[in-house]
C-alpha positions as a printed NumPy array, in Angstrom:
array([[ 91.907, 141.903, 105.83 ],
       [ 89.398, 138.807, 106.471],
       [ 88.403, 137.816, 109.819],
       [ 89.441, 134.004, 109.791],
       [ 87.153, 133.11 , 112.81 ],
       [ 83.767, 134.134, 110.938],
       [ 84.889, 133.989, 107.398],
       [ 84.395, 130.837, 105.932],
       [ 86.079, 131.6  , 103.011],
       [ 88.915, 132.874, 104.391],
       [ 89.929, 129.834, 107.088],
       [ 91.958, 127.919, 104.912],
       [ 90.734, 124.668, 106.717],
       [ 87.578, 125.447, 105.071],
       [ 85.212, 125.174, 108.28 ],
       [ 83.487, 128.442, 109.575],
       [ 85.005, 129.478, 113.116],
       [ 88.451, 127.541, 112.378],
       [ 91.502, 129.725, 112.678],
       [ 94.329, 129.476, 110.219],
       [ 96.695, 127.763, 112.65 ],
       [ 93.907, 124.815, 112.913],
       [ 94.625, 123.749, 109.456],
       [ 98.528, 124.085, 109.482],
       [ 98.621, 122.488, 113.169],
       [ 96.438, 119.477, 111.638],
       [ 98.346, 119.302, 108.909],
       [101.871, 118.848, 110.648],
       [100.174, 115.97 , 112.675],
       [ 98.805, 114.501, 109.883],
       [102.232, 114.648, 108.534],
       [103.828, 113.267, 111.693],
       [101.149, 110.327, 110.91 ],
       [101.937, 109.627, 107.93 ],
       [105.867, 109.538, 108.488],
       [105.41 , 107.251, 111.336],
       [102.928, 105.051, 109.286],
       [105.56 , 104.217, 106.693],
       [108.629, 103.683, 108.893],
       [106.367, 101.486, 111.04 ],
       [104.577,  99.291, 108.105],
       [108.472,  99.384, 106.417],
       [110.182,  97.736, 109.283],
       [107.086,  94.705, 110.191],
       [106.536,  93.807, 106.742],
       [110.337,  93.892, 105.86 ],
       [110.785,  91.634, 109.08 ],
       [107.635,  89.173, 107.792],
       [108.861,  89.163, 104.159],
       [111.223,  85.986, 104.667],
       [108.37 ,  83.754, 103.341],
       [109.025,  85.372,  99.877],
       [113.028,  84.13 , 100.298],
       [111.426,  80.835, 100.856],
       [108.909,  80.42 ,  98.41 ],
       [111.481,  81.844,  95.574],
       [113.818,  78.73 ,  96.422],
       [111.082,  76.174,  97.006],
       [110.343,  75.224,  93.029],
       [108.333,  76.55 ,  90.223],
       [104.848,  77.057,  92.162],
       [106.811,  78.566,  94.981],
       [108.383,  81.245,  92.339],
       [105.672,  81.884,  91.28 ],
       [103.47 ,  81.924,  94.369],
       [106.41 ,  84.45 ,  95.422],
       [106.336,  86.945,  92.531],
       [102.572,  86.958,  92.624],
       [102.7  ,  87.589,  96.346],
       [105.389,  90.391,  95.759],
       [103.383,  92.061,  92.835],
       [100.093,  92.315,  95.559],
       [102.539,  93.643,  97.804],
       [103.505,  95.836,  95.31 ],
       [ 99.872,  97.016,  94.025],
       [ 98.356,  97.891,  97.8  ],
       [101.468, 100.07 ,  98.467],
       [100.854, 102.069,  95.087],
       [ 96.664, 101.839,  96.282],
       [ 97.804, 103.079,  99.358],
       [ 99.97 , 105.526,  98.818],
       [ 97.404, 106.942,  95.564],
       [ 94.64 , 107.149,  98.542],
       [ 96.943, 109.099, 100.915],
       [ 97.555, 111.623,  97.909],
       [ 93.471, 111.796,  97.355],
       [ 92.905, 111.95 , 101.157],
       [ 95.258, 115.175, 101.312],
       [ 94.913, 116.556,  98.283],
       [ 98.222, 116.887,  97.551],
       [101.749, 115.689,  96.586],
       [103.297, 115.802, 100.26 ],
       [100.994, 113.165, 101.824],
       [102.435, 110.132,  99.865],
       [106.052, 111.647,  99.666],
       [106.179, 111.577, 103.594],
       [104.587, 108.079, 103.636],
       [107.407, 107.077, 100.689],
       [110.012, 109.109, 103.47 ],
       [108.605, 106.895, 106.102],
       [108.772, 103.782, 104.366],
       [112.152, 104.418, 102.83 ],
       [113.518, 105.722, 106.33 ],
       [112.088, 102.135, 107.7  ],
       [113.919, 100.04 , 104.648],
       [116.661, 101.408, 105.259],
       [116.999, 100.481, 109.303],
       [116.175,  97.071, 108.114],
       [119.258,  96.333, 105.592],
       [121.586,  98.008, 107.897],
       [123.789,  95.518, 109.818],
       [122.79 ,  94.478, 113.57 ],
       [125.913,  95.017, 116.326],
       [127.66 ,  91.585, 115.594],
       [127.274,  92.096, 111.695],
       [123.996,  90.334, 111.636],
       [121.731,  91.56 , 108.956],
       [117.982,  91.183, 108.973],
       [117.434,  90.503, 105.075],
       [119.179,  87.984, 102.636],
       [120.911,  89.153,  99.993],
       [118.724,  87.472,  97.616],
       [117.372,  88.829,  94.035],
       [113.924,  88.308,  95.521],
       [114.633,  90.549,  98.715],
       [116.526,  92.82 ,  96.602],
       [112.944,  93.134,  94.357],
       [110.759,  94.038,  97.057],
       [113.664,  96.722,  98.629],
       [113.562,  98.637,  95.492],
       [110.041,  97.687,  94.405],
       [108.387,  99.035,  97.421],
       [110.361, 102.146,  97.596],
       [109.494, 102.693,  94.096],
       [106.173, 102.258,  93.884],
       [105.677, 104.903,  97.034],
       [107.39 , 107.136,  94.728],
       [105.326, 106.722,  91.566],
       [102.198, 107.432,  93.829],
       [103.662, 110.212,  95.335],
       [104.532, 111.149,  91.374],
       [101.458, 111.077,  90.46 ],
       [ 99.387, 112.684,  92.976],
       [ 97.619, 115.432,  92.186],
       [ 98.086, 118.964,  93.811],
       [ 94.775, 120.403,  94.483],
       [ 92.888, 123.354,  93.01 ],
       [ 94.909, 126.044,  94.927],
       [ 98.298, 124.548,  93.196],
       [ 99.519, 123.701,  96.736],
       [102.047, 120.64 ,  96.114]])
């Protein structure tokens, strides 16, 4: 049986002197992390998104203004959520950030104590619900496991 603390090789956090419960402790915080993250960035940039209701209704340029805005929305989630997967090396990093995120979404739609609800139902709210939540998904997707095959 390998020593972990001199072993190198055998510490699974790869750094000489680091017991095996260093890696799995900074992993679960690094989880924690990343599930806060995405419920946090879900529920501000849900509650800032009403500018896209407004530019879809304003005219052409405003459409258009909107979908572009929603596709860059769009493209630095998947970014995002692509780095978190190369960061950890794995496929759980950008599912817990999608969990986050999708955890966050859904506190927004839900209705308030008087029946309020925070988002329009609009087609253009509707897009960036579902577009967001997918796009945290593809990354997760397509994340690659590292060498060990640890998903």
């Amino acid at each position: 049986m390998p020593n972990t603390i001199s072993d190198p090789a055998a510490s699974p956090a790869g750094a000489p002197g680091r017991p095996a419960m260093a890696g799995t402790l900074l992993n679960g915080a690094c989880g924690v992390v990343l599930l806060l993250l995405g419920f946090v960035g879900a529920v501000v940039l849900a509650l800032a998104e009403s500018w896209l209701s407004w530019l879809a209704v304003s005219g052409g340029t405003g459409l258009v203004l909107a979908l572009v805005s929603l596709a860059g929305i769009c493209c630095v989630l998947f970014a995002g959520g692509r780095a978190v997967g190369w960061a950890t090396s794995s496929r759980w990093g950008p599912a817990l950030l999608a969990a986050g995120w999708t955890a966050g979404i859904f506190l927004v739609v839900g209705f308030g104590s008087a029946g309020d609800t925070v988002m329009l139902a609009s087609w253009i709210n509707y897009a960036f619900l579902f577009g967001t939540v997918a796009v945290l998904a593809l990354a997760a997707l397509l994340s690659e496991p590292d060498a060990a095959g640890v998903a």
